[in-house]
Backbone as CSV, one residue per row, in Angstrom:
resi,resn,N_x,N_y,N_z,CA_x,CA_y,CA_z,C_x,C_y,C_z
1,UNK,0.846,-1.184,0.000,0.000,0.000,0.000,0.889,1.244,0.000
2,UNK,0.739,2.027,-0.853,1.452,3.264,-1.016,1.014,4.187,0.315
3,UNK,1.762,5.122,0.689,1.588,5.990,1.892,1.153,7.253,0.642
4,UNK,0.047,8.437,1.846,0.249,9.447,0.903,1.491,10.345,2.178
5,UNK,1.928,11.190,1.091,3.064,12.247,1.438,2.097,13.731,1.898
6,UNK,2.004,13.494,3.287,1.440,15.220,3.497,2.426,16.561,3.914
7,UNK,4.035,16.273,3.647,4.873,17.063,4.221,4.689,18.414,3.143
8,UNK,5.407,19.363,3.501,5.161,20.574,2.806,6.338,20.865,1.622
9,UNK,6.117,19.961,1.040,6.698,20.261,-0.186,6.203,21.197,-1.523
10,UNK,6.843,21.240,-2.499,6.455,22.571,-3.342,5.840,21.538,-4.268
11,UNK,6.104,20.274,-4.529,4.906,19.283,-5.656,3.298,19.620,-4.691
12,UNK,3.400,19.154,-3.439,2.133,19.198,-2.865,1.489,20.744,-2.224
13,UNK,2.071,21.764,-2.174,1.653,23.176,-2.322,1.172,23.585,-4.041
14,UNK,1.134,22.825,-4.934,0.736,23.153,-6.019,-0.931,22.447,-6.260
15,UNK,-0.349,21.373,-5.762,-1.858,19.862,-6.061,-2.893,20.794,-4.965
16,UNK,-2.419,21.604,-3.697,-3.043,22.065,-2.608,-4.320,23.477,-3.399
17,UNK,-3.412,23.911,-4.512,-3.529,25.567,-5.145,-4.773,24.946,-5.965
18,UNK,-4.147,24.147,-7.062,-5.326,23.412,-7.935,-6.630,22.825,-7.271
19,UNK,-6.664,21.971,-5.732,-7.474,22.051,-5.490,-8.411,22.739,-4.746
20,UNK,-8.188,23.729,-3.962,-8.669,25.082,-3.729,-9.098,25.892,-4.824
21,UNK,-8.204,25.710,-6.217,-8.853,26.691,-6.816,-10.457,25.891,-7.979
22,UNK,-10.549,24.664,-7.580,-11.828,23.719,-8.124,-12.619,23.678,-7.223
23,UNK,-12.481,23.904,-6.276,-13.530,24.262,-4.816,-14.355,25.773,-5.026
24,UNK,-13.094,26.530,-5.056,-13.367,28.159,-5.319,-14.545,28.477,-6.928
25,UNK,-14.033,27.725,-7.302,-14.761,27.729,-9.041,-16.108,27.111,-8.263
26,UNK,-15.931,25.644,-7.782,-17.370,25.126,-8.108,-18.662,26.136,-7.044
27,UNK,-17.834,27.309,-5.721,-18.680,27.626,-5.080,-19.148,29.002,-5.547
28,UNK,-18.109,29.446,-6.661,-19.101,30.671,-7.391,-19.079,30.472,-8.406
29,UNK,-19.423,29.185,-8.869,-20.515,28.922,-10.418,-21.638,29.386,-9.989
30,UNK,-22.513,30.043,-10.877,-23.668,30.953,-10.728,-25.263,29.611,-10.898
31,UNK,-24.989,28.512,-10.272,-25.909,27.323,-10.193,-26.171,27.410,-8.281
32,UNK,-27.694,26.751,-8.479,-27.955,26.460,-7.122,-27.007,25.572,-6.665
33,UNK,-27.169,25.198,-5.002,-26.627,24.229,-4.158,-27.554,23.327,-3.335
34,UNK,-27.060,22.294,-3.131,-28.271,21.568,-2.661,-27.721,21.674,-0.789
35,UNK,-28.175,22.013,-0.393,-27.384,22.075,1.252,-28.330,21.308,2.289
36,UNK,-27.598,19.977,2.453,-27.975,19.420,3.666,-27.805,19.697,5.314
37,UNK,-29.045,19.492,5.722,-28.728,19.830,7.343,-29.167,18.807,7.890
38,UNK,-28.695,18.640,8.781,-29.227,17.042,9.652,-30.406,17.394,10.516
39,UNK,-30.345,18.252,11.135,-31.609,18.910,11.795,-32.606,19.543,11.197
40,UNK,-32.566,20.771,10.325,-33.978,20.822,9.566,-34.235,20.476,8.114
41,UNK,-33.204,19.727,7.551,-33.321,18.344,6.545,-32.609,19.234,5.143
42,UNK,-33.065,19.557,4.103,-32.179,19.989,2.862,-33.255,20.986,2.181
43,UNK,-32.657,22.106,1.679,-32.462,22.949,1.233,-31.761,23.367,-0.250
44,UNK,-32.809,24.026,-1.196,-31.858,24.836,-2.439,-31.492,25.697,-2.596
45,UNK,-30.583,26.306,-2.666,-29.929,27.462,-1.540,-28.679,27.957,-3.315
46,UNK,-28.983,29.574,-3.056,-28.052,29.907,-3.940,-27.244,30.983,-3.374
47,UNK,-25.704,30.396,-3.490,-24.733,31.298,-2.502,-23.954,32.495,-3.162
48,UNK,-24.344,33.502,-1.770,-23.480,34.797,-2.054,-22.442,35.204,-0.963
49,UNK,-21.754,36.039,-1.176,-20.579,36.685,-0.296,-19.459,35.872,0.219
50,UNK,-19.299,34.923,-0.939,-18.330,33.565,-0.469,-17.164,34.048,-0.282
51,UNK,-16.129,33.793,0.937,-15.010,33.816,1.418,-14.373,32.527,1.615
52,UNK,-13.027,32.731,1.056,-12.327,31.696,1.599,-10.853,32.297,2.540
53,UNK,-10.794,31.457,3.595,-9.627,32.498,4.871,-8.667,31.470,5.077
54,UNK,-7.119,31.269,4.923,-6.475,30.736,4.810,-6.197,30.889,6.438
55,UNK,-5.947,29.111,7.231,-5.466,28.833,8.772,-3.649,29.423,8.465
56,UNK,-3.304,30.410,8.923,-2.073,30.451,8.724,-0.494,29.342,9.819
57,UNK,-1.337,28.852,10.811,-0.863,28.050,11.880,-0.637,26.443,11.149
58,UNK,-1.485,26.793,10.055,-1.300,25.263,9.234,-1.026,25.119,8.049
59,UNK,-0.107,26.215,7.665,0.732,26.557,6.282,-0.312,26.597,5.037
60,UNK,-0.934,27.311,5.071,-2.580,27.708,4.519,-2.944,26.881,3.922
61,UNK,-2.631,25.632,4.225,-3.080,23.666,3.721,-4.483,23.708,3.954
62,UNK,-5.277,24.420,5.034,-6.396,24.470,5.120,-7.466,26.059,5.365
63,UNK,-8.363,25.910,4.915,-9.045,27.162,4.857,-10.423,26.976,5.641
64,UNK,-10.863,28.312,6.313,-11.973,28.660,6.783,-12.939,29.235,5.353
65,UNK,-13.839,28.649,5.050,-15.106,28.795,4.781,-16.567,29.527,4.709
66,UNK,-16.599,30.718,4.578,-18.070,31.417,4.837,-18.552,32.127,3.124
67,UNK,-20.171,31.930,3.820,-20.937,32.352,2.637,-22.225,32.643,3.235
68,UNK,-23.011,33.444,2.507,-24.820,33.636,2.913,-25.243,32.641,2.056
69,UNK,-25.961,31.838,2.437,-26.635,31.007,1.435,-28.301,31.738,1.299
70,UNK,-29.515,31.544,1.034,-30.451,32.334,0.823,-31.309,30.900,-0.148
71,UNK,-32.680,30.398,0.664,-33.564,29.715,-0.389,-33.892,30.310,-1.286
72,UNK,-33.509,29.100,-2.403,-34.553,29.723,-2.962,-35.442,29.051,-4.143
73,UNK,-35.936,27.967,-3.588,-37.012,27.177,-3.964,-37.381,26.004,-3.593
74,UNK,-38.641,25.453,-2.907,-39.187,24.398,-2.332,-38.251,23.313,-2.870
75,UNK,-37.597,22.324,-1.902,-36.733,21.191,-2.343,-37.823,19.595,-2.554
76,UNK,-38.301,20.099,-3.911,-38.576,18.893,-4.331,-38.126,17.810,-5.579
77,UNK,-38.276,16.730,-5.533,-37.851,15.965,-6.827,-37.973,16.486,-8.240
78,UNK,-38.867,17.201,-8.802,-38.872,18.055,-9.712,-37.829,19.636,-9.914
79,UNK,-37.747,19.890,-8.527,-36.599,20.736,-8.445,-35.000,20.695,-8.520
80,UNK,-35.268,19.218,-8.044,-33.293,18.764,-8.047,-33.166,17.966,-9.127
C-alpha cells in the first residue's frame, strides 16, 4: 500500500492551489446548491458573499469557509 506524502513540499503546495482553486470555481458557479442539514433536513440554496480564509498556523493547507446562502425554492424531486 502506497503511503500518501502530506509534508510541505512545493509538488504538494501546487496539487493544494489546484485544489482550492476547483472548490473556489465550483462555489461561485452561478448554479444552485443543494445544502444538507441534519436537523432541519435539505435545502436549495443559492450562494453569495463567499469567502475563503487561509489557517495560517497550518501553512494555509487548510481554509476557513463562509458564505450567505439564501432559499430559494421548495426542495422537491422536480426541483433537483
Amino acid at each position: 500500500m502506497e503511503s500518501i506524502d502530506t509534508n510541505l513540499t512545493q509538488e504538494n503546495s501546487y496539487i493544494e492551489y489546484l485544489y482550492r482553486q476547483k472548490v473556489e470555481e465550483f462555489l461561485n458557479e452561478n448554479k444552485y446548491k443543494l445544502f444538507k442539514s441534519p436537523t432541519e433536513g435539505n435545502f436549495i440554496v443559492y450562494l453569495t458573499n463567499i469567502s475563503l480564509q487561509p489557517n495560517t498556523t497550518l501553512n494555509r493547507f487548510l481554509y476557513t469557509f463562509s458564505a450567505t446562502a439564501s432559499e430559494v425554492m421548495e426542495n422537491t424531486i422536480e426541483n433537483l
